[in-house]
C-alpha positions as CSV (number, residue, x, y, z in Angstrom):
1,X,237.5,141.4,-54.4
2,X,234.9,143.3,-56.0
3,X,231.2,142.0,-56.1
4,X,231.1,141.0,-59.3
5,X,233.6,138.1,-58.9
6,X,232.6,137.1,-55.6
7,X,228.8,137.5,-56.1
8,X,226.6,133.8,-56.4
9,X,225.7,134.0,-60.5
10,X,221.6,135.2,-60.0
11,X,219.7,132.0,-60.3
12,X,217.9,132.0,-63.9
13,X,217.8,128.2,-65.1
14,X,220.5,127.1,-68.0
15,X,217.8,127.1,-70.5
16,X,217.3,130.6,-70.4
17,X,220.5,131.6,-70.3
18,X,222.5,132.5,-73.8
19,X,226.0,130.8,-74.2
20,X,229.0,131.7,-76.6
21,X,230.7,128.2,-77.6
22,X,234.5,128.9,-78.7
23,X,234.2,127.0,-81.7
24,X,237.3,126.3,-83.9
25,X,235.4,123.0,-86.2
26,X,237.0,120.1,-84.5
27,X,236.1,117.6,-82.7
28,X,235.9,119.1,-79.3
29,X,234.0,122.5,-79.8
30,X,231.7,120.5,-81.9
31,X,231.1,118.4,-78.9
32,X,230.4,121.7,-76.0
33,X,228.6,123.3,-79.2
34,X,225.9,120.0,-78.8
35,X,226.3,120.1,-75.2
36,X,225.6,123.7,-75.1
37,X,222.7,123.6,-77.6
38,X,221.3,120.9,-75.3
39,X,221.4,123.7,-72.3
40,X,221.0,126.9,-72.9
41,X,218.4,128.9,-74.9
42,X,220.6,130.8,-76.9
43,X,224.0,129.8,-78.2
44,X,226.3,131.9,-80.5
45,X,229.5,130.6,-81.4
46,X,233.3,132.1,-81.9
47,X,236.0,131.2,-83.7
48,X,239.3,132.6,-84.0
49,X,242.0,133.0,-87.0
50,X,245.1,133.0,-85.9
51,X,247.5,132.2,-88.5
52,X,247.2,128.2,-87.9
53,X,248.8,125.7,-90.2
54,X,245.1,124.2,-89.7
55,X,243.5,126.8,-90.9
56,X,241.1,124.3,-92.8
57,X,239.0,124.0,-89.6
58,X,237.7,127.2,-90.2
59,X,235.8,126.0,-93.5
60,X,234.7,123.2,-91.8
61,X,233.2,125.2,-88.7
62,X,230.7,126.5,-91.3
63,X,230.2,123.5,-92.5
64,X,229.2,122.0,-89.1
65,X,227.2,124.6,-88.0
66,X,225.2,123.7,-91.3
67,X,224.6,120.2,-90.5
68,X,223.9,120.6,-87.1
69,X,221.1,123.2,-87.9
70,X,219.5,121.1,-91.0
71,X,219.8,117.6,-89.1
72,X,219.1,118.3,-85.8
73,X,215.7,119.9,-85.1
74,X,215.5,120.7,-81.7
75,X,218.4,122.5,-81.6
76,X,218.2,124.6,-84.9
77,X,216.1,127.3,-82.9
78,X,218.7,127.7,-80.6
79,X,221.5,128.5,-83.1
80,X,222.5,131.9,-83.1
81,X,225.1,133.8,-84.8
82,X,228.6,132.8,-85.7
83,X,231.3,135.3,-84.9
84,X,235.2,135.0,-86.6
85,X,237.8,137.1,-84.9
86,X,241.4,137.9,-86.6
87,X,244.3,137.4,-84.4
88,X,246.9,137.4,-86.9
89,X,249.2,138.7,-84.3
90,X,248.9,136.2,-82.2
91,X,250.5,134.1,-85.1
92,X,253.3,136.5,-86.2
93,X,254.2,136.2,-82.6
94,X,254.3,132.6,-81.9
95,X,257.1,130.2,-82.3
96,X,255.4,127.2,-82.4
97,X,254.6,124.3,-84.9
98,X,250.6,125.2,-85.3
99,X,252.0,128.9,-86.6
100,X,254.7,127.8,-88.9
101,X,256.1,124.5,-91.0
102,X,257.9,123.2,-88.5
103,X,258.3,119.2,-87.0
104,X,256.4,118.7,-84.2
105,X,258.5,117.9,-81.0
106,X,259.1,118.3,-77.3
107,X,261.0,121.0,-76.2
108,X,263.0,121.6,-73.3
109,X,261.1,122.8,-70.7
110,X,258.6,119.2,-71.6
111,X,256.0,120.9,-73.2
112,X,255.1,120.1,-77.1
113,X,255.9,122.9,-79.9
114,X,252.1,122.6,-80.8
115,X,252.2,124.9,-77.3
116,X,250.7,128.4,-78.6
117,X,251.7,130.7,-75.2
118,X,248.8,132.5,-74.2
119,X,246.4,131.1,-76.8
120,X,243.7,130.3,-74.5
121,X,243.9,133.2,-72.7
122,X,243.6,135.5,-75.5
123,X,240.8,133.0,-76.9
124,X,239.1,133.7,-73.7
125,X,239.4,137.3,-73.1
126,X,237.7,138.3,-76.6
127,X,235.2,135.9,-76.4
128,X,234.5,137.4,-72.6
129,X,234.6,140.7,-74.7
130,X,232.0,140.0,-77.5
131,X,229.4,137.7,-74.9
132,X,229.3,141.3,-72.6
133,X,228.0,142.7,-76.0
134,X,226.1,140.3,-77.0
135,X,224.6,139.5,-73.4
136,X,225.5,136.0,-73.0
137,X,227.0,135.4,-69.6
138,X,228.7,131.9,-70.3
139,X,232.1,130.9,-72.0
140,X,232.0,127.5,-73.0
141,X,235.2,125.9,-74.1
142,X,236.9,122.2,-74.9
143,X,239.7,122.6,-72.7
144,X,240.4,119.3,-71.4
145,X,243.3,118.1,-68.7
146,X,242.6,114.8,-69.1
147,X,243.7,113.3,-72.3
148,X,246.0,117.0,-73.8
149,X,249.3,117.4,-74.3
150,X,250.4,119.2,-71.2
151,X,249.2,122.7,-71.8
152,X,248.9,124.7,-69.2
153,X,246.5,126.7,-70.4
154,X,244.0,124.2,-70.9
155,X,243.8,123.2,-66.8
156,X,241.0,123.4,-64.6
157,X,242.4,125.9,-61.9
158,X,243.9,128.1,-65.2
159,X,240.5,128.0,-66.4
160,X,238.8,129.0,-62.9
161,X,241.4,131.8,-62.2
162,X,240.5,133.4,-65.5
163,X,236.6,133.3,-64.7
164,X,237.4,135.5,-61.4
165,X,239.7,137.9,-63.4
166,X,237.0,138.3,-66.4
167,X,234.2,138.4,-64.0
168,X,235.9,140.7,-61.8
169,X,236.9,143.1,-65.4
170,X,233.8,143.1,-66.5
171,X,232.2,144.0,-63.6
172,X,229.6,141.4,-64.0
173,X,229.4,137.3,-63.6
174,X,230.8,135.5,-66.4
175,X,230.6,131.9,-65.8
176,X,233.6,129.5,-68.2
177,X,232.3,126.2,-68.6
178,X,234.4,123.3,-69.7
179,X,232.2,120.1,-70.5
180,X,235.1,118.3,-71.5
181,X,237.4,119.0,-68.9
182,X,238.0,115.7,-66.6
183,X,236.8,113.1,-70.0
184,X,239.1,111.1,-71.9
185,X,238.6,110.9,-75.7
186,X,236.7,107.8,-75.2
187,X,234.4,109.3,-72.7
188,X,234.0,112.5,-75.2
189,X,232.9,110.1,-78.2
190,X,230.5,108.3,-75.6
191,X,229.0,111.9,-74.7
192,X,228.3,113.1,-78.3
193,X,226.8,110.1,-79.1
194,X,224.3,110.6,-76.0
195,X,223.5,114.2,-77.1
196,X,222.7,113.2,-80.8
197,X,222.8,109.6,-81.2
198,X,225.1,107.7,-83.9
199,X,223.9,110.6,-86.5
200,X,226.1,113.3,-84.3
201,X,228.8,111.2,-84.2
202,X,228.9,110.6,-87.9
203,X,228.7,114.6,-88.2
204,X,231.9,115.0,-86.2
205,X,233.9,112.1,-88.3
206,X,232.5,113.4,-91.4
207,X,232.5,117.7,-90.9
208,X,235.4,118.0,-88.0
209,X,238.8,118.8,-88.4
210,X,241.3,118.5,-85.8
211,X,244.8,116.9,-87.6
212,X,247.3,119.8,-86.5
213,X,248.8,119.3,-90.2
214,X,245.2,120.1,-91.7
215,X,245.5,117.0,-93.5
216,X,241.9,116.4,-95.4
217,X,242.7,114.1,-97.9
218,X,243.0,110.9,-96.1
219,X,239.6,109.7,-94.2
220,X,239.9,107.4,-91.5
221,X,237.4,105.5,-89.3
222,X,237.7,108.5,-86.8
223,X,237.4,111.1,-89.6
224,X,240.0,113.1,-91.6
225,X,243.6,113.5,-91.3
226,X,247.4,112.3,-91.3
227,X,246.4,109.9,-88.7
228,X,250.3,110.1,-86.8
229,X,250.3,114.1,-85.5
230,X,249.5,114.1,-81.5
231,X,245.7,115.2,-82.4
232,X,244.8,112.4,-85.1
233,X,247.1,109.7,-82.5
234,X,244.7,110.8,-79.6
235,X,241.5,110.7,-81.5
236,X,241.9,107.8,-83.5
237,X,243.0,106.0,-79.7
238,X,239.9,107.6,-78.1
239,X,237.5,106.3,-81.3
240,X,239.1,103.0,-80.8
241,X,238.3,103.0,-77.1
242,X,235.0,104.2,-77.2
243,X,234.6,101.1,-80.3
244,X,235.5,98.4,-77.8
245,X,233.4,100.0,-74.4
246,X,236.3,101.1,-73.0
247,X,236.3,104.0,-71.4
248,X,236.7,104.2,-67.7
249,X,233.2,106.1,-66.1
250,X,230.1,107.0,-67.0
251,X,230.5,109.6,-70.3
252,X,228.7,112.4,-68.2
253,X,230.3,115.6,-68.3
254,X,231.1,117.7,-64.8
């Protein structure tokens, strides 16, 4: 192994460190985009068009970015720039019900056709690519293998396997956080809402999108969508939770 990937990251404190938060507009970037913002000095943030059949989410990531900046003061400063990469190929090359109009289902090998293959670790890659140039030297993401659908992509030891390889490509430390990783819904609800109060929470059920069907014409307690695809089931159970004090452990991300 070369240096780079084996190296201990050079000990400058989180605030004045830059981050790039892979932001899509739901309800999970917008939540490592506070917790990020509540870290680092400097935070950029990334999002990706891909050919999704929720393709709304990348109006509303503007539209988030907005609030946060004109409601919430002491993180405004810290904003940086917004970046918007095409991967239309990764769409024209996907199979999957979050490319094309398809019912959502299991497959065969137990995995849900919302699966994109590779997704994350294209999504990761670029956004590696553009912090180099932009000198951030942290990834953070909303992968989460607590309350997901199975993808494989989205676990903690995929996640730390890809930090060696980037580090190790790049030459240089590149540090993928994943605030979200071991919290249920409930506990991510519980964790906005102790980075900006009630007010941040009403920005994510107002501003976020997240219904795989990018549904924005019905609006629930929870916030927009169909309210039955696997992401509007799982948030509207997590809200629900987080309602009634459920959730199990303190809302305090790793």
């Amino acid at each position: 192994m070369s240096d780079a990937a084996t190296a201990p990251i050079p000990a400058v404190h989180a605030s004045r460190r830059k981050a790039l938060v892979l932001f899509s507009g739901g309800q999970d970037s917008t939540a490592c985009l506070a917790w990020a913002l509540d870290r680092f000095a400097e935070v950029e943030t990334l999002g990706f068009d891909y050919g999704q059949r929720h393709r709304v989410e990348l109006d509303c990531r503007q539209t988030v970015r907005t609030q946060i900046a004109a409601q919430f003061p002491q993180w405004a400063p810290k904003l940086g720039e917004d970046h918007l990469l095409d991967l239309s190929l990764l769409g024209q090359i996907s199979d999957t019900a979050l490319t094309q109009e398809r019912a959502i289902e299991l497959q065969a090998n137990g995995l849900p056709n919302t699966f994109v293959p590779g997704r994350n670790l294209l999504f990761l890659t670029f956004a590696a690519t553009l912090a180099y140039r932009r000198g951030a030297s942290v990834l953070v993401g909303g992968m989460c293998e607590t309350d997901f659908s199975g993808y494989p992509d989205c676990r903690d030891n995929t996640l730390k396997a890809l930090q060696v390889a980037l580090s190790l490509g790049l030459d240089t430390p590149m540090t993928l956080d994943t605030p979200l990783m071991f919290l249920t819904k409930a506990q991510t609800w519980a964790l906005t809402e102790s980075l900006g109060g009630a007010a941040f929470n009403d920005l994510i059920i107002e501003h976020t999108h997240t219904c795989y069907l990018g549904e924005r014409k019905t609006r629930h307690a929870w916030g927009w969508g169909c309210g039955h695809c696997p992401a509007c089931e799982l948030r509207a159970k997590g809200w629900n939770e987080f309602q009634l004090g459920k959730p199990a452990g303190p809302a305090v991300a790793p």
